[in-house]
N, CA, C and O of each residue as an XYZ file, in Angstrom:
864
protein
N     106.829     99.383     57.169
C     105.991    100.481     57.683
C     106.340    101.764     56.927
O     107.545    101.962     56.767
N     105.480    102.674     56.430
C     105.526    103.303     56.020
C     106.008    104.494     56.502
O     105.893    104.500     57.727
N     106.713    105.956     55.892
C     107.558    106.803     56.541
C     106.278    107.670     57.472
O     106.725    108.217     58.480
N     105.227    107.792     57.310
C     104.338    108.742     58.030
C     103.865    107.942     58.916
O     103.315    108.547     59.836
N     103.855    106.397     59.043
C     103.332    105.568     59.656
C     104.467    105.129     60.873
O     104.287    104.881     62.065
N     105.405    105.140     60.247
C     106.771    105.305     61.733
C     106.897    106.332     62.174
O     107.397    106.210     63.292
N     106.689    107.526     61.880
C     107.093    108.218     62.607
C     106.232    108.788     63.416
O     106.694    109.649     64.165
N     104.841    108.496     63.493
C     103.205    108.452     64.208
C     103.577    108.001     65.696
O     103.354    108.560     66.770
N     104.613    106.056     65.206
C     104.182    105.238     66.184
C     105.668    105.736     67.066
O     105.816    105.420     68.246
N     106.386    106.296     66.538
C     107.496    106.767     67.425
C     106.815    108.241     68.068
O     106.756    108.263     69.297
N     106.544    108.884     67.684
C     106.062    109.918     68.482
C     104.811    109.361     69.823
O     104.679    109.739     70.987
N     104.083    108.365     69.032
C     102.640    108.111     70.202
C     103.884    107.022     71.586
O     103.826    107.051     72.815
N     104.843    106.214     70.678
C     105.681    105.534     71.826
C     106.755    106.550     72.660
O     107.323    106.096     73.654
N     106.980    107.781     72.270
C     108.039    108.978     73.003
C     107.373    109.233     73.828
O     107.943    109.464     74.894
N     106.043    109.318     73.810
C     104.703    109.955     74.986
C     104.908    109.003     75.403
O     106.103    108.860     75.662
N     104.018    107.799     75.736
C     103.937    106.846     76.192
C     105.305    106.994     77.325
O     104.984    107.234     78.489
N     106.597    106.875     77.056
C     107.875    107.074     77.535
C     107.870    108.024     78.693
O     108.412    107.947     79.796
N     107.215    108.813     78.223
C     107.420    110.471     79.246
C     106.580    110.372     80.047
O     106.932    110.796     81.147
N     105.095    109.799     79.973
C     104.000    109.971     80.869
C     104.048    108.479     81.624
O     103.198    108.398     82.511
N     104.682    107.556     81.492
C     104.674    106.617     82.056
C     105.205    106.582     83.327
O     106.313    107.118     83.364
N     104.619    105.914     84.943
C     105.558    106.263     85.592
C     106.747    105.404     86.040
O     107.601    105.573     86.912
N     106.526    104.461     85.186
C     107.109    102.762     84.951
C     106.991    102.425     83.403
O     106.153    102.937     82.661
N     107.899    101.538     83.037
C     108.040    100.670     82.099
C     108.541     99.427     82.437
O     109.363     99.224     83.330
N     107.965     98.471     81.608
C     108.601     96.805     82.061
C     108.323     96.363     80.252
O     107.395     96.774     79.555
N     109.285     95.553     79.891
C     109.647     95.424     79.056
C     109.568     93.891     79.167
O     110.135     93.158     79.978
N     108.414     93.464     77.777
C     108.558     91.732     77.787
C     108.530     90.730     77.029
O     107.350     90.560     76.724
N     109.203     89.928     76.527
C     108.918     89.207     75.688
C     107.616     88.227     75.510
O     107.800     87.142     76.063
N     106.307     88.360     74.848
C     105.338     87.437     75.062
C     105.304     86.123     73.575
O     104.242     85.736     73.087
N     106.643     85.657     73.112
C     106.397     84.307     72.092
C     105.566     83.300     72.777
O     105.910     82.876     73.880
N     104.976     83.074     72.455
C     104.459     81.528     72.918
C     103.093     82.064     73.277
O     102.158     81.263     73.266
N     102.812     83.631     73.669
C     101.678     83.084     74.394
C     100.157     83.604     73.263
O     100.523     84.383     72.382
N      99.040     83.359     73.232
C      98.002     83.227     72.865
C      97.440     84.566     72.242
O      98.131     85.490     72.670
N      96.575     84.965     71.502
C      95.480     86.000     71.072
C      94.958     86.012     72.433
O      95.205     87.033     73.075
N      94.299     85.109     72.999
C      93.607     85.098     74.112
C      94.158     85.397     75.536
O      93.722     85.969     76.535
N      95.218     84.807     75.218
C      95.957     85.248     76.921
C      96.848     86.694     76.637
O      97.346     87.277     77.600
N      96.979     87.126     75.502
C      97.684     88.711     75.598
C      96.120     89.446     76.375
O      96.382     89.886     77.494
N      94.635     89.632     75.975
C      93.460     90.355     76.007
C      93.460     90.041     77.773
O      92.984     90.876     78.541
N      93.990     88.879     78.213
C      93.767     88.623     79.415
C      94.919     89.023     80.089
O      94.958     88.983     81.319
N      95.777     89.370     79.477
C      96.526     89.935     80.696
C      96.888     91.420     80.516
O      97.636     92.096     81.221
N      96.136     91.813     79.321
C      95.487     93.114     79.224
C      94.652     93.497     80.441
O      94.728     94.600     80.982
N      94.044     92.746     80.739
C      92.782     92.710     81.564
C      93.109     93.134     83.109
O      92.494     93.758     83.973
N      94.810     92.270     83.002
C      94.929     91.710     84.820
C      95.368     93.399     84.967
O      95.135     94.112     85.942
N      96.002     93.755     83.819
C      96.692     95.074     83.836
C      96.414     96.369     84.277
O      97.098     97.226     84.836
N      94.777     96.294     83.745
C      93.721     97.449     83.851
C      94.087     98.494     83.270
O      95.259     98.608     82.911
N      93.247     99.393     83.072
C      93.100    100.790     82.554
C      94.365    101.616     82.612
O      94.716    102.409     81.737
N      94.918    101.388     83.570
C      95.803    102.320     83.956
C      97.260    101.869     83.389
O      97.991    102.855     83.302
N      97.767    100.905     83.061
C      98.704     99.933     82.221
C      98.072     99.747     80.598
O      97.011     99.237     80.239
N      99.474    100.548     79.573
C      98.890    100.414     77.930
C     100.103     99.132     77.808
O     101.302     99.399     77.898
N      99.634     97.837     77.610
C     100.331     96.737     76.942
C     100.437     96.643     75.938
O      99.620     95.865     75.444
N     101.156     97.118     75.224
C     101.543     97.152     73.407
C     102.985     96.554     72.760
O     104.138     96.790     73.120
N     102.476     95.672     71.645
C     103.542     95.414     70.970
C     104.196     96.025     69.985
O     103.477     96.612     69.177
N     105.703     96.074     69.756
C     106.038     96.975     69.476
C     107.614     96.647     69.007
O     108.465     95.963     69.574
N     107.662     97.294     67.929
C     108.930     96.815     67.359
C     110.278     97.458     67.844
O     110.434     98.602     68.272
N     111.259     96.427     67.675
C     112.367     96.487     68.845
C     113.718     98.045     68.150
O     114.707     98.588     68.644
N     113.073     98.165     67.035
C     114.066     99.867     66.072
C     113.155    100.723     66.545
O     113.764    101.699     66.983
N     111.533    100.897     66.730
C     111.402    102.317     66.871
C     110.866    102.108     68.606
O     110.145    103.028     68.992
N     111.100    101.220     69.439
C     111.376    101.496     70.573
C     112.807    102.194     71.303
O     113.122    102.903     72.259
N     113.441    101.440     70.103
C     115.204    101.911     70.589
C     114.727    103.875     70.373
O     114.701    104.691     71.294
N     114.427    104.142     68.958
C     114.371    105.529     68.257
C     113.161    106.386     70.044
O     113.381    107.501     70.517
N     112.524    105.815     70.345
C     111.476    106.312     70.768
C     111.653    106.707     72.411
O     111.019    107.568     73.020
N     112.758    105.769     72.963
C     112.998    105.931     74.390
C     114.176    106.945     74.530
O     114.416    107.743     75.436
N     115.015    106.609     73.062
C     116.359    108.068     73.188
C     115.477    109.100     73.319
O     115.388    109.751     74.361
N     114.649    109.355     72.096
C     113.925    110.994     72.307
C     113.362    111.169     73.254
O     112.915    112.310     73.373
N     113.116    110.294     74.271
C     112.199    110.230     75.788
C     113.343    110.675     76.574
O     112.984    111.345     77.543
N     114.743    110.504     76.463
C     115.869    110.594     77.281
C     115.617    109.126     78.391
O     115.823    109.171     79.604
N     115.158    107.946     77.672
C     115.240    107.148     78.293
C     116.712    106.294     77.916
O     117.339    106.394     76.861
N     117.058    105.437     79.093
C     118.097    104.501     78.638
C     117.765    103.182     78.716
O     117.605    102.660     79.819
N     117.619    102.472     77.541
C     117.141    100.995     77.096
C     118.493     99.867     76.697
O     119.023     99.872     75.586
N     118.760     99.270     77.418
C     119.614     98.298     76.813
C     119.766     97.883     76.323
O     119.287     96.811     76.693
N     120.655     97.608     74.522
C     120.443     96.467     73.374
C     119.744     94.621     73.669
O     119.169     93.833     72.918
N     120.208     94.543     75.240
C     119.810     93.057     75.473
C     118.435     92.721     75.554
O     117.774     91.727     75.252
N     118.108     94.233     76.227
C     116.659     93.789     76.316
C     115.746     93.869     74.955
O     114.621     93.372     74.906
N     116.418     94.611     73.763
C     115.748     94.688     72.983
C     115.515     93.771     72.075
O     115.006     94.139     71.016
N     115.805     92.499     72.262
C     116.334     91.352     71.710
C     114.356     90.214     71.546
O     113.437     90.016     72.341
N     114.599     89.838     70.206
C     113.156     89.289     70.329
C     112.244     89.900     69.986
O     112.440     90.975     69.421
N     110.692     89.338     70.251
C     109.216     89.866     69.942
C     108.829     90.512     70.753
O     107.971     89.937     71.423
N     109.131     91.886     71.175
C     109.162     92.815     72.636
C     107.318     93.323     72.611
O     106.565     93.560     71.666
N     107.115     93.334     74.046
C     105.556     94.160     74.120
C     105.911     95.055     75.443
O     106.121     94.307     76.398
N     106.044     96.505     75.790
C     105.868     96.962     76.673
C     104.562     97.325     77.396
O     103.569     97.656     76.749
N     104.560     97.252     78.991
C     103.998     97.423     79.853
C     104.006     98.648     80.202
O     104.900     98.734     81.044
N     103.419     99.897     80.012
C     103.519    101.414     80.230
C     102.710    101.896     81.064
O     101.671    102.445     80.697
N     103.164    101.732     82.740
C     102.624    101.913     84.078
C     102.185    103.523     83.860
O     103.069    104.379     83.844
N     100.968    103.836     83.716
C     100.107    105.005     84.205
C     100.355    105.106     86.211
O     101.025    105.729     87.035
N      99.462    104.196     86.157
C      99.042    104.430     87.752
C     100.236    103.602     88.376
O     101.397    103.881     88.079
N      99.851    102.346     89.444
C     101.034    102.091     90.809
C     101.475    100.736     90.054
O     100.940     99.707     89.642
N     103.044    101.453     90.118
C     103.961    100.341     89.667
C     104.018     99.040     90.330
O     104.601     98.073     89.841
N     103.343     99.030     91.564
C     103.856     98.019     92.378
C     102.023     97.433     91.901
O     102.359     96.454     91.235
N     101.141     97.430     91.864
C     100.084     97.072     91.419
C     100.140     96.131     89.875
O      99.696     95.013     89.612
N     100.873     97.118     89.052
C     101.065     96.713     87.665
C     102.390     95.237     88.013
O     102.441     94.233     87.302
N     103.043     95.410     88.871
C     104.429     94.507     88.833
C     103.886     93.603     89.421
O     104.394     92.527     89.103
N     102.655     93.459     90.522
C     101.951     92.256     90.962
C     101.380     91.227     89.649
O     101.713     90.101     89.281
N     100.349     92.229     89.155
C      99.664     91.594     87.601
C     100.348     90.868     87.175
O     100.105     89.667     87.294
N     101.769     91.441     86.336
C     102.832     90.776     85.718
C     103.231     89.242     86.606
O     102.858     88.107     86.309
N     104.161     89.695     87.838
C     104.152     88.249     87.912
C     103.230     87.250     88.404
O     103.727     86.141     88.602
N     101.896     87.407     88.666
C     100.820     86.713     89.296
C     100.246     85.672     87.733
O      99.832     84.516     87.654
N     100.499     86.847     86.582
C     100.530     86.317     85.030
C     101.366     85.638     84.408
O     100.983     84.731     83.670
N     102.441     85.872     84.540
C     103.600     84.629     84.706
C     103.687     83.647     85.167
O     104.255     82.740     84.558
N     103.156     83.460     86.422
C     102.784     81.817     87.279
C     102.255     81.242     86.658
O     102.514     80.040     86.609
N     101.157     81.838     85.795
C     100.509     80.811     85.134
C     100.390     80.714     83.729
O      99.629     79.977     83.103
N     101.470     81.780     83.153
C     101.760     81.528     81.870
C     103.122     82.237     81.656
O     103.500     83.343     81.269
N     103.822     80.793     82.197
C     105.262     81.138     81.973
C     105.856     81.147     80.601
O     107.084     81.106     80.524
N     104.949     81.210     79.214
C     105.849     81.984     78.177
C     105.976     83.793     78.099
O     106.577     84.488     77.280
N     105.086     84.217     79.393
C     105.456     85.646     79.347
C     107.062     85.476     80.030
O     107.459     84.655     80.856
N     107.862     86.688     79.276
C     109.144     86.846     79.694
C     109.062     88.121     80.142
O     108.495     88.937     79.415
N     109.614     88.552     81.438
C     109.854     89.908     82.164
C     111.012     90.044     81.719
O     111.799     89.520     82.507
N     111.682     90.627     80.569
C     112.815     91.201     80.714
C     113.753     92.613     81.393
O     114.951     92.891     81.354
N     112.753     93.185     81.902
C     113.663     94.250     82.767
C     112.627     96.075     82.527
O     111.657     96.231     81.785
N     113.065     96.797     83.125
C     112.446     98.024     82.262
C     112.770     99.404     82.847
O     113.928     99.777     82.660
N     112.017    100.170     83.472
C     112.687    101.673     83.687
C     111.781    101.495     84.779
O     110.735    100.856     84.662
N     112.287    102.235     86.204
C     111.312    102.806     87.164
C     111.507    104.156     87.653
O     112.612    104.311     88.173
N     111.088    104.729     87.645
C     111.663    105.969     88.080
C     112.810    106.944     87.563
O     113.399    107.851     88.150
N     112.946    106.378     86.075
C     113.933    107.111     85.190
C     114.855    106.368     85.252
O     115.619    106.638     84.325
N     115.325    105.328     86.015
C     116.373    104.583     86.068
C     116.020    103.012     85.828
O     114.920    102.593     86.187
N     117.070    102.063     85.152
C     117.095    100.734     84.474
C     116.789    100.060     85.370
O     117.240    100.524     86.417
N     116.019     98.824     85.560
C     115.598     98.008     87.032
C     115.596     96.784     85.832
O     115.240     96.699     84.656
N     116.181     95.939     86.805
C     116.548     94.368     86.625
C     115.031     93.774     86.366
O     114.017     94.450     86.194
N     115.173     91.819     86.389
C     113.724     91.472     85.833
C     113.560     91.620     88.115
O     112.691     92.051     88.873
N     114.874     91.011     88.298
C     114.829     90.666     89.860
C     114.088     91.478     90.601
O     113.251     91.119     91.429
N     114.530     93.148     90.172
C     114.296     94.272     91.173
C     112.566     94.084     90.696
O     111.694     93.999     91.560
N     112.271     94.041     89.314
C     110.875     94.482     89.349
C     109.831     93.315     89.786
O     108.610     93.430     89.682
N     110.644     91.948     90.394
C     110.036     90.925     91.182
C     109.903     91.553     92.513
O     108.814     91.346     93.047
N     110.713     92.241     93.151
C     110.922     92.662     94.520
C     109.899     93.764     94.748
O     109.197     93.861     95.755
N     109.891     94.772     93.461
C     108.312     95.702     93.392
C     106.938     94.982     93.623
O     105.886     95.476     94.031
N     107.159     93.945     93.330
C     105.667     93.259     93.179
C     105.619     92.879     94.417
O     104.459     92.881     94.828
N     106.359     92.565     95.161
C     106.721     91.597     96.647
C     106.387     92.473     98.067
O     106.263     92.041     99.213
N     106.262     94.253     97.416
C     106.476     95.316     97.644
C     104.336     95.554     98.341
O     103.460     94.987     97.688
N     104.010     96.274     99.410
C     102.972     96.638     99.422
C     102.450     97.891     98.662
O     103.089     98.914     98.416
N     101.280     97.633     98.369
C     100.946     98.797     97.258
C     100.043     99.959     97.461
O      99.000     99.753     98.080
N     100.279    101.040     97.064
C     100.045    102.424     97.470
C      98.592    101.922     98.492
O      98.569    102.154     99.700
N      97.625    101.326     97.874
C      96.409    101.438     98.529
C      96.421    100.792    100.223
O      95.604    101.202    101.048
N      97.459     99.753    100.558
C      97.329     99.063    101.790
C      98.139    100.134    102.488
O      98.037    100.533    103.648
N      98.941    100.500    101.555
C      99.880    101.024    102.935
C      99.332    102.330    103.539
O      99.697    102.897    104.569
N      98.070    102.786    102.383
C      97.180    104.065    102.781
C      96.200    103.796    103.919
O      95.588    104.593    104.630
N      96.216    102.132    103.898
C      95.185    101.779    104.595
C      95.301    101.833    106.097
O      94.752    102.513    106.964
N      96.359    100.717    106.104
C      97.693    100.568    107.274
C      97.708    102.326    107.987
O      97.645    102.479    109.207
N      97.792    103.429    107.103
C      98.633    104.437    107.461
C      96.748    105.017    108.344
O      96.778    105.551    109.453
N      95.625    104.821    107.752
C      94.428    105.076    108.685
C      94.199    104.382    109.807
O      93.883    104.912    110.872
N      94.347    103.158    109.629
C      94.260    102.483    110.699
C      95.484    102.725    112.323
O      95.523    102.502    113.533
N      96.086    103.172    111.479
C      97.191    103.836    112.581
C      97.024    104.928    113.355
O      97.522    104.957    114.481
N      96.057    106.329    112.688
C      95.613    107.550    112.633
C      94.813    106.880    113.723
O      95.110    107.094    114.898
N      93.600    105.911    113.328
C      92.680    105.692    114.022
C      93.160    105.314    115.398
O      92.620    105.712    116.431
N      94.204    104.526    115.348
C      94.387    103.958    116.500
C      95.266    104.896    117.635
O      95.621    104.601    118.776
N      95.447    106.034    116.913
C      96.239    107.021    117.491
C      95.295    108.146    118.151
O      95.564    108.773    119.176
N      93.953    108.300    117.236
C      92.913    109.313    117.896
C      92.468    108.651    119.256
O      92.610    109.198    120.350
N      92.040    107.691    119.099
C      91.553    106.901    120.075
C      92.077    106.755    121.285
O      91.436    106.678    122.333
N      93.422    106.710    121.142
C      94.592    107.025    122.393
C      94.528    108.515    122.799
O      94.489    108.654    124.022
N      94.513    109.325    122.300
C      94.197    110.640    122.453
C      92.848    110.735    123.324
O      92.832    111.383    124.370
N      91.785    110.097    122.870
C      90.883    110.252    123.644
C      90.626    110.078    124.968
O      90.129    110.680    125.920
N      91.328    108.659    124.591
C      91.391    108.318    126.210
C      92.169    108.951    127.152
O      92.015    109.243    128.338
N      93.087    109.101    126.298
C      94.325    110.586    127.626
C      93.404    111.288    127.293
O      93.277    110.664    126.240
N      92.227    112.417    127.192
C      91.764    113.355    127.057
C      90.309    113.497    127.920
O      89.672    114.515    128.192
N      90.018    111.992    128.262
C      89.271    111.387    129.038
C      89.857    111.751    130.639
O      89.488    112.376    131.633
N      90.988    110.945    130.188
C      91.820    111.197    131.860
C      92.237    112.149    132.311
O      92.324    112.292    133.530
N      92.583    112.999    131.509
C      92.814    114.417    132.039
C      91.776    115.116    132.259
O      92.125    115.976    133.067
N      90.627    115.254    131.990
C      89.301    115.782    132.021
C      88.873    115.575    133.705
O      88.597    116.532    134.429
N      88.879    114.055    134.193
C      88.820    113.311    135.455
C      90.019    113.827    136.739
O      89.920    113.739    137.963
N      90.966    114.293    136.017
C      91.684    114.400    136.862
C      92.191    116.239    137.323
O      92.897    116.782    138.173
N      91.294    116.668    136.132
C      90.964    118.386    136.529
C      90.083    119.026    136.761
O      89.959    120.241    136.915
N      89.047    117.767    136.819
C      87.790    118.313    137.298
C      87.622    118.831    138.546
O      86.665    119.601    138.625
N      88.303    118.643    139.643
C      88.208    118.981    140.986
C      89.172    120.298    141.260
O      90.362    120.157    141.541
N      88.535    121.599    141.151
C      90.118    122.614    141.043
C      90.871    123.069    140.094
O      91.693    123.941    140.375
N      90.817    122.832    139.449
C      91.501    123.117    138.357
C      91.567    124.579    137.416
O      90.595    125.324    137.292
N      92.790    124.802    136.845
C      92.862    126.012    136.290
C      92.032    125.902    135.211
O      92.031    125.029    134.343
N      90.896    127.438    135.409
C      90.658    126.933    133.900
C      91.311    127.252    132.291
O      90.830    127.418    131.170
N      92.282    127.236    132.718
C      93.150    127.472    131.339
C      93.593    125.994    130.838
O      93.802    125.618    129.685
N      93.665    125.332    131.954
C      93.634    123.808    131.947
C      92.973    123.047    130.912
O      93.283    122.424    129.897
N      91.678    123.419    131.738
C      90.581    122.648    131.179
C      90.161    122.958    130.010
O      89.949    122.051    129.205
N      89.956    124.250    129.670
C      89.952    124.509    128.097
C      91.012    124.437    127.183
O      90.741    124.396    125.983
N      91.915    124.420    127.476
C      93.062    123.599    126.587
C      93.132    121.685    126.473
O      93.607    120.892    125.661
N      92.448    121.583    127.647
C      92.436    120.033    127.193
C      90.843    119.572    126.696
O      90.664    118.369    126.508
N      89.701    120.509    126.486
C      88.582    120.357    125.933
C      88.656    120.511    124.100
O      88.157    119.885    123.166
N      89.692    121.865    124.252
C      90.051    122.162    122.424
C      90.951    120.690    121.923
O      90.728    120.191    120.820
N      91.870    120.157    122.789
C      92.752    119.796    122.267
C      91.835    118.287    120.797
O      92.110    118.018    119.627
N      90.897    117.810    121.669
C      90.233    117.134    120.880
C      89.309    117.831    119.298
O      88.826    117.053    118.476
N      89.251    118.803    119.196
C      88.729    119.352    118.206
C      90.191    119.576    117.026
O      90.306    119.441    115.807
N      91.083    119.954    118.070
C      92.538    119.937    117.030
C      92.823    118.948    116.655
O      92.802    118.738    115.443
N      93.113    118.185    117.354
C      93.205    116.487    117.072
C      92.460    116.201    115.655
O      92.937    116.013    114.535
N      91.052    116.239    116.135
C      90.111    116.005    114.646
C      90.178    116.413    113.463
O      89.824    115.789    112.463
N      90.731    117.698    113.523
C      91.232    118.532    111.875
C      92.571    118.351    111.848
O      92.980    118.457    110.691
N      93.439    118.120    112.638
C      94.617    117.780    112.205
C      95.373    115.976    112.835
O      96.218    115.838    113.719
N      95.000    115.354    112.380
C      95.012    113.982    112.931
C      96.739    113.641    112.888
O      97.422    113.028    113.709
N      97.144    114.324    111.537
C      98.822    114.089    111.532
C      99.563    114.531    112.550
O     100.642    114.020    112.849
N      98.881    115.817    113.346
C      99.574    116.507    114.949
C      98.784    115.604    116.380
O      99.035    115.573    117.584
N      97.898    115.040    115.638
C      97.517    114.189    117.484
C      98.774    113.879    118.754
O      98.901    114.534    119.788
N      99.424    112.965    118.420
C     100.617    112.921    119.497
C     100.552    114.285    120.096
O      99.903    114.563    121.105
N     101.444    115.309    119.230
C     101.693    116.492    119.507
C     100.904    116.923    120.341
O     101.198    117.173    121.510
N      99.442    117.102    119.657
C      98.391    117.421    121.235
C      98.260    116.842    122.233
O      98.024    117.355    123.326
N      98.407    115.581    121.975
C      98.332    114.552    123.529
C      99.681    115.137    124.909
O      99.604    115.349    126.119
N     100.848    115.215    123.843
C     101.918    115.812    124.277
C     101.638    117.178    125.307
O     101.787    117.406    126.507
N     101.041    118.100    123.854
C     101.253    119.093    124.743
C     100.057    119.855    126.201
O     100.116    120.832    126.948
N      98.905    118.503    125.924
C      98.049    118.710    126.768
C      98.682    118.102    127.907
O      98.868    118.762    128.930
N      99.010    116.958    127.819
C      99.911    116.445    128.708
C     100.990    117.350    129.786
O     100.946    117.317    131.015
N     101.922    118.128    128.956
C     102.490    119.078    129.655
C     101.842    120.445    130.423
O     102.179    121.084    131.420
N     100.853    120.550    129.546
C     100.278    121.476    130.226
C      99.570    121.065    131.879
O      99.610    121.812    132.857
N      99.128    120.086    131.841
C      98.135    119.120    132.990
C      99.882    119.115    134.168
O      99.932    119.501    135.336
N     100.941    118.614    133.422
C     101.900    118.635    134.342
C     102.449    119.331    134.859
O     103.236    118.965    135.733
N     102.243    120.862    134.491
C     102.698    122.059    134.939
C     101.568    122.490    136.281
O     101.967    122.942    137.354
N     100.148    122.248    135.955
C      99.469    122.559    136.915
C      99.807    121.917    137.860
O      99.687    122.463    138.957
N     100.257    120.773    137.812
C     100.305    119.438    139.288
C     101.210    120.012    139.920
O     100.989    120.281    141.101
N     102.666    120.417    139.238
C     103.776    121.127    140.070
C     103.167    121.947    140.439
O     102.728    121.728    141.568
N     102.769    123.272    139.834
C     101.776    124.664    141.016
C     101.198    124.289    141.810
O     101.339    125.075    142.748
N     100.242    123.106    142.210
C      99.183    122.792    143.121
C     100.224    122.111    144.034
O     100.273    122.369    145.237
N     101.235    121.043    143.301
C     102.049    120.654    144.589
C     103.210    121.766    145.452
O     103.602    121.658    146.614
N     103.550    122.771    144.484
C     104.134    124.117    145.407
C     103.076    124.509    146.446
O     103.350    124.645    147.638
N     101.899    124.677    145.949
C     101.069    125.318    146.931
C     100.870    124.508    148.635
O     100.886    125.022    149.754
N     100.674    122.945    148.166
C     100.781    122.378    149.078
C     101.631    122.326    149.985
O     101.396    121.986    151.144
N     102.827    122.699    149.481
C     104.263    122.433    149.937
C     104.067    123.717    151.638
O     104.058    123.672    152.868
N     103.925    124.870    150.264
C     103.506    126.461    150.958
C     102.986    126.252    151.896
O     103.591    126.561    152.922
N     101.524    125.587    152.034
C     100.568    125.269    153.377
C     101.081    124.760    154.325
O     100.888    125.073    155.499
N     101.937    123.746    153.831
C     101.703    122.835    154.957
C     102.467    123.579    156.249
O     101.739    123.773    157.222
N     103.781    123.992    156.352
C     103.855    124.392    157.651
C     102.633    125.247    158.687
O     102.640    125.450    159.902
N     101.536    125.657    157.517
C     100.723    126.054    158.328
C     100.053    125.272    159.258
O      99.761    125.337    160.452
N      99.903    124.510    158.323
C      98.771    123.327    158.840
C      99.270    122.230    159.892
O      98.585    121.489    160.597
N     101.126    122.377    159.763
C     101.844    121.780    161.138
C     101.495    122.598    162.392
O     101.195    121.985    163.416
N     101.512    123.812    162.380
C     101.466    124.889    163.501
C     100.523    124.641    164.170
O     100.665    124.769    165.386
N      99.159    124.178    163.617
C      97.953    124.139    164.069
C      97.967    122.871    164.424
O      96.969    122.361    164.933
């Protein structure tokens, strides 16, 4: 390779290094023209799979302030250079391996630090940004909904008498709820306390009466 021509592919591989938010590092001998494009594919947009020689990867991850191990550099190396979710890209990899076990996972960087082939099996094993976003709505949802229904019941149970400082604090509380879904509890909470403060006043009051109402 020529001197303007190495030092191109070390600078475009130092980027690569820095903007990546993962690396996995792999040996692909054995496998095909056809099955590298395809597991290009499994990779997507967001994963650059490139082969790449094992001197100006070493040259290219120091100037990154990365730390690469001589072992792994061993062989016909192609890195995996995670853009988007590592745990997405670490599925691809080994779901691509099952069925073409001449890909080799040899190990790579996550988070600035060296991760085993093991650990980046355990990433893949791992749920990925999008479910657990999903999981995390479905939770929201299932949390407004509880809100409602305490918001239901308290409504029923201040309708007869009630302060109205009460009642308009437990009419807003659902509009807060809606713009801030991460504080729901909190409102359920603090409508809650509020509803329980009135019950003690109304049960003082009762308390107050009643010798009247013995006299008579």
């Amino acid at each position: 390779m020529a001197r303007p021509d190495k030092a191109a592919a070390v600078a475009q591989l130092t980027e690569d290094f820095k903007t990546a938010t993962a690396t996995v590092l792999t040996e692909y001998r054995g496998l095909s023209v056809t099955s590298m494009k395809a597991l290009r594919r499994s990779l997507g947009s967001d994963t650059k799979y490139a082969v790449v020689k094992n001197t100006l990867t070493k040259i290219a991850a120091k100037n990154a302030g990365v730390e690469i191990s001589d072992d792994l550099l061993t062989g016909p190396s192609a890195l995996a250079f995670i853009k988007g979710d590592p745990i997405d890209a670490a599925k691809s990899l080994k779901n691509f391996q099952k069925e073409n076990p001449f890909l080799v996972i040899k190990g790579g960087i996550f988070e600035g630090k060296p991760v085993t082939t093991a650990e980046i099996m355990q990433l893949a094993d791992l749920e990925s940004r999008e479910v657990l976003l999903s999981k995390l709505a479905g939770a929201m949802k299932g949390t407004m909904a509880k809100a409602a229904r305490t918001f239901d019941a308290l409504r029923i149970k201040l309708e007869a008498g009630a302060p109205v400082a009460v009642v308009e604090a437990v009419e807003a509380a659902p509009v807060v709820a809606e713009a801030e879904a991460v504080e729901v509890d909190a409102v359920v909470v603090e409508a809650e306390a509020v509803v329980a403060e009135a019950v003690v006043v109304e049960a003082e009051a009762v308390v107050a009466d009643a010798p009247a109402e013995s006299a008579e």
